[in-house]
C-alpha positions in Angstrom: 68.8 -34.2 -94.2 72.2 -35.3 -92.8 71.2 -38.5 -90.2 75.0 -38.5 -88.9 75.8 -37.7 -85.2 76.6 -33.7 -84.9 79.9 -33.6 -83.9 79.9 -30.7 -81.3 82.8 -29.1 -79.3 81.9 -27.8 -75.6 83.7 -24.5 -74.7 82.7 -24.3 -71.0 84.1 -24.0 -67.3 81.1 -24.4 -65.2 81.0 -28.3 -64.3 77.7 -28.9 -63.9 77.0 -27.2 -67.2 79.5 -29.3 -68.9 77.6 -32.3 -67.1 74.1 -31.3 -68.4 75.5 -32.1 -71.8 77.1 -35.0 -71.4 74.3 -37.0 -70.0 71.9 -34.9 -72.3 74.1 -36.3 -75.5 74.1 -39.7 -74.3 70.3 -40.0 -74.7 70.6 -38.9 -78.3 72.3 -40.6 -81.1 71.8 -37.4 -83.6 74.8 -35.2 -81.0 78.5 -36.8 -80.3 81.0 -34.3 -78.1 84.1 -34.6 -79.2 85.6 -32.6 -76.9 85.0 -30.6 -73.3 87.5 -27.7 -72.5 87.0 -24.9 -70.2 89.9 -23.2 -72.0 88.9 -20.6 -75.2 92.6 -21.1 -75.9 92.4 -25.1 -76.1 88.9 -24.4 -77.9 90.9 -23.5 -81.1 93.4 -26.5 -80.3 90.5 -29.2 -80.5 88.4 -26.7 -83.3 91.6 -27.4 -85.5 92.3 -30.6 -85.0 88.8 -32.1 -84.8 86.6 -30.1 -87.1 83.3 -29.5 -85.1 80.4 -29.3 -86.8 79.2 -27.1 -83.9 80.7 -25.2 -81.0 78.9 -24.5 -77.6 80.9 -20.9 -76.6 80.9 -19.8 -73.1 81.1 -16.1 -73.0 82.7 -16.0 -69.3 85.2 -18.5 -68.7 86.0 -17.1 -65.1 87.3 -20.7 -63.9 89.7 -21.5 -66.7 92.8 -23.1 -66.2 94.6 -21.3 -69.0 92.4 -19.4 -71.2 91.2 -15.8 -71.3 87.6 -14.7 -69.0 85.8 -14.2 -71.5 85.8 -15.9 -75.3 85.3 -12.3 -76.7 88.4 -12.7 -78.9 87.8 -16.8 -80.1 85.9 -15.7 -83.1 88.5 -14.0 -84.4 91.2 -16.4 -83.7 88.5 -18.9 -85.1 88.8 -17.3 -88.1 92.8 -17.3 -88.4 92.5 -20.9 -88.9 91.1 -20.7 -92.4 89.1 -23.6 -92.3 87.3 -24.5 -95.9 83.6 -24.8 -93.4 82.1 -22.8 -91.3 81.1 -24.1 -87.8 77.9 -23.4 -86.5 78.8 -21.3 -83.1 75.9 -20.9 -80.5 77.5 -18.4 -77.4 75.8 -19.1 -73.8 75.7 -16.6 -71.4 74.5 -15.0 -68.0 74.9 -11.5 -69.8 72.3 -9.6 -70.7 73.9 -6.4 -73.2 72.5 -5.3 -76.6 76.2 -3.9 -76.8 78.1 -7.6 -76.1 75.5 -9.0 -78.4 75.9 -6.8 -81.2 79.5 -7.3 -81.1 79.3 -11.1 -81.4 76.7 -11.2 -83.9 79.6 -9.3 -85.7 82.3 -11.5 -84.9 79.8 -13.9 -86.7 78.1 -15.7 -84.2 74.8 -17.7 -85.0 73.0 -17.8 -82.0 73.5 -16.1 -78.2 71.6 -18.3 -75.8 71.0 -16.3 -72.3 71.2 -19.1 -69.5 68.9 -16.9 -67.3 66.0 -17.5 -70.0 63.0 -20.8 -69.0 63.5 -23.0 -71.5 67.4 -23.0 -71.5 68.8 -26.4 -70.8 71.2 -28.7 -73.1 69.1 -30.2 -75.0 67.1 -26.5 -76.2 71.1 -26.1 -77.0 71.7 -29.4 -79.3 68.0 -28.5 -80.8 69.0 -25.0 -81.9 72.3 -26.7 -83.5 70.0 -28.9 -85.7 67.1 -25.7 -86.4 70.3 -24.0 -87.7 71.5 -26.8 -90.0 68.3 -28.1 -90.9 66.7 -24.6 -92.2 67.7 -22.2 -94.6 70.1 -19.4 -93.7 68.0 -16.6 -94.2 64.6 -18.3 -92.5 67.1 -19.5 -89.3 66.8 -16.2 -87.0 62.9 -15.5 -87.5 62.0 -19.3 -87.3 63.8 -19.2 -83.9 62.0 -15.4 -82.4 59.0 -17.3 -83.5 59.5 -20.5 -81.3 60.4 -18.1 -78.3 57.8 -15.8 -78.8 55.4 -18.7 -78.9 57.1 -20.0 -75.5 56.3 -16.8 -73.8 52.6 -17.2 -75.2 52.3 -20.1 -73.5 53.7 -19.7 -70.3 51.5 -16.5 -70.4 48.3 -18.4 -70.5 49.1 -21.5 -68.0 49.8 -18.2 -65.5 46.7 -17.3 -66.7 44.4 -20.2 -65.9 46.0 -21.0 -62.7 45.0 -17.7 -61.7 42.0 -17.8 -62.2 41.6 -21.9 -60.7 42.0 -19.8 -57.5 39.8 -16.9 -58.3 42.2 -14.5 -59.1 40.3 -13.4 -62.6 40.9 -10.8 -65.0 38.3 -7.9 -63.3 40.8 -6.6 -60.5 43.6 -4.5 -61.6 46.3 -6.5 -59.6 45.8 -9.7 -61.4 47.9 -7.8 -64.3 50.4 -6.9 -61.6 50.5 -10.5 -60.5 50.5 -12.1 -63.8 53.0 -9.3 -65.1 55.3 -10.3 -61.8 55.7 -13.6 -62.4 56.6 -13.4 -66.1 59.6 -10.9 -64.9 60.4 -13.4 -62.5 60.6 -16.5 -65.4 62.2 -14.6 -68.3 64.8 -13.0 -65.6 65.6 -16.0 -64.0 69.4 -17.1 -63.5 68.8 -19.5 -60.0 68.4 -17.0 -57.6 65.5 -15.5 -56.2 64.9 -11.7 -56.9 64.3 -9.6 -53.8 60.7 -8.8 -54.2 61.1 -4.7 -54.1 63.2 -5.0 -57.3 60.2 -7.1 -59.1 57.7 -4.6 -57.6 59.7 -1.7 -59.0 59.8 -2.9 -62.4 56.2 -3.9 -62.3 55.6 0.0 -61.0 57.7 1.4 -63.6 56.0 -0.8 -66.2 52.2 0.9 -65.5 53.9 4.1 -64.1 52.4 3.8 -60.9 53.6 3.9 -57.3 55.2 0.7 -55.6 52.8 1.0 -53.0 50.1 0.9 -55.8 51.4 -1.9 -57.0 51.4 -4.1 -53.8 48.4 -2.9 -52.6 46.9 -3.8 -56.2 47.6 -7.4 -55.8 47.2 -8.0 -52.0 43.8 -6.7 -52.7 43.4 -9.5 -55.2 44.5 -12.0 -53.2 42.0 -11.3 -50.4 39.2 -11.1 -52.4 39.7 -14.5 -54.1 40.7 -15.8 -50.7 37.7 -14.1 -49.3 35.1 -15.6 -51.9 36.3 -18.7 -53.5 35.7 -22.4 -51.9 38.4 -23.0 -49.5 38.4 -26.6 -51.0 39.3 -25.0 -54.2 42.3 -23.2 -52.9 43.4 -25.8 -51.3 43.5 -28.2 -54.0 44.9 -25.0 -56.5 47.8 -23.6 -54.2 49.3 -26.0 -52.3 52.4 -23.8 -50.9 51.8 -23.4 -47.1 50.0 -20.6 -45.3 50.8 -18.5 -42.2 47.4 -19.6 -40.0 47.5 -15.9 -38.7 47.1 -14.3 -42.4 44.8 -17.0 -43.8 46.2 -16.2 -47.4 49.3 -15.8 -49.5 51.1 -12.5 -49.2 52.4 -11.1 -52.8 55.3 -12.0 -52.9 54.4 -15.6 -51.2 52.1 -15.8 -54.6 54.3 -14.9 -57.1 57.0 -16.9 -56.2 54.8 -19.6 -56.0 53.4 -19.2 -59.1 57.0 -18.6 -60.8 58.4 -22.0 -59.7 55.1 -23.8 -60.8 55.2 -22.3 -64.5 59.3 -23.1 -64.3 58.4 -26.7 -64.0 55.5 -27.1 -67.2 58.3 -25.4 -69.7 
């Protein structure tokens, strides 16, 4: 296994991104940047001149100063360079098409990392750098669906038990709605809050029932652990305040709740 530092090459013109990594590298002694450019242009500069061993690739470059929008077209002028090693290129991104994807994959990209996903930080970037170097080509792309499928099972069941800590449990029909609401609201997060109808509405097009159904499915959830369990109990479980008037958590209230708390185990 190589022990020296991964020299990697930041393509990248949001600045608190580009912050993220460089106090993530300096708690690691196995990752050195050698270079920080917002600029896909100045990316092939600094790929040329330094030789990468990896290269974080912004797809939207929006802010440059004098590169192109989007990084669409750096593969190919990577390639132009004829360099006798092939860098390993892992593409970040806020986009969410099969279509973009398909294309890069193409272009020969490794790995596309969607920003919006839970576990998405610098340091899940530098890991994926080493799972790539350290594995064998053709294990590289399962071992890593594995790793996030296994993720998603595990955020799964902590939204599972703290469900049912509160009394939410697995015999009322909007305790899937809930639990199913929260997950959309993890794997579809990019720092903004949804507006609630648009997670009902793919929660009601998931079981093919009405919004209303939906809403009504989990409200009647909520009241009936709220009208059953200790009130010690939820009080020590949900901790979010409560309109005095309501007594309980409304949907959306829940969910949300729930969605930051799972954000903060992963």
């Amino acid at each position: 296994m190589d022990t020296k530092p991964m020299k990697i090459l930041i393509i990248e013109d949001d600045l608190e991104d580009c912050n993220n990594f460089i106090e993530c590298a300096k708690t690691r002694e196995d990752v050195e940047i050698i270079g920080i450019t917002d600029s896909d242009i100045e990316g092939i500069r600094e790929t040329k001149i330094k030789h990468p061993d990896g290269i974080v690739l912004d797809l939207e470059l929006n802010n440059s100063t004098n590169g192109n929008a989007d990084s669409l077209n750096f593969i190919t002028n990577l390639k132009k360079l004829n360099l006798n090693y092939e860098p390993i290129i892992i593409v970040t991104t806020h986009i969410k098409s099969k279509r973009t994807y398909n294309i890069l994959h193409r272009q020969g990209v490794d790995m596309i990392l969607y920003k919006g996903q839970p576990n998405y930080s610098a340091n899940y970037v530098f890991n994926t750098f080493f799972t790539f170097r350290e594995l064998e080509p053709e294990k590289t792309i399962e071992t890593l669906k594995e790793e996030m499928k296994e993720n998603k099972e595990k955020i799964s069941d902590f939204i599972d038990d703290e469900l049912e800590l509160i009394g939410i449990t697995s015999k009322y029909v909007g305790r899937n709605y809930i639990h199913d609401a929260i997950m959309y609201l993890i794997e579809n997060d990019n720092g903004h809050d949804k507006h609630y109808e648009n997670v009902i509405r793919k929660i009601a097009s998931k079981y093919d029932k009405s919004e209303t159904t939906i809403s009504n499915g989990m409200q009647t959830a909520i009241a009936h652990a709220w009208n059953r369990m200790p009130y010690e109990d939820l009080e020590r479980y949900y901790t979010a305040r409560i309109d005095p008037e309501r007594a309980m958590p409304t949907p959306m209230e829940l969910i949300y709740y729930y969605k930051k708390k799972a954000m903060k185990q992963i």
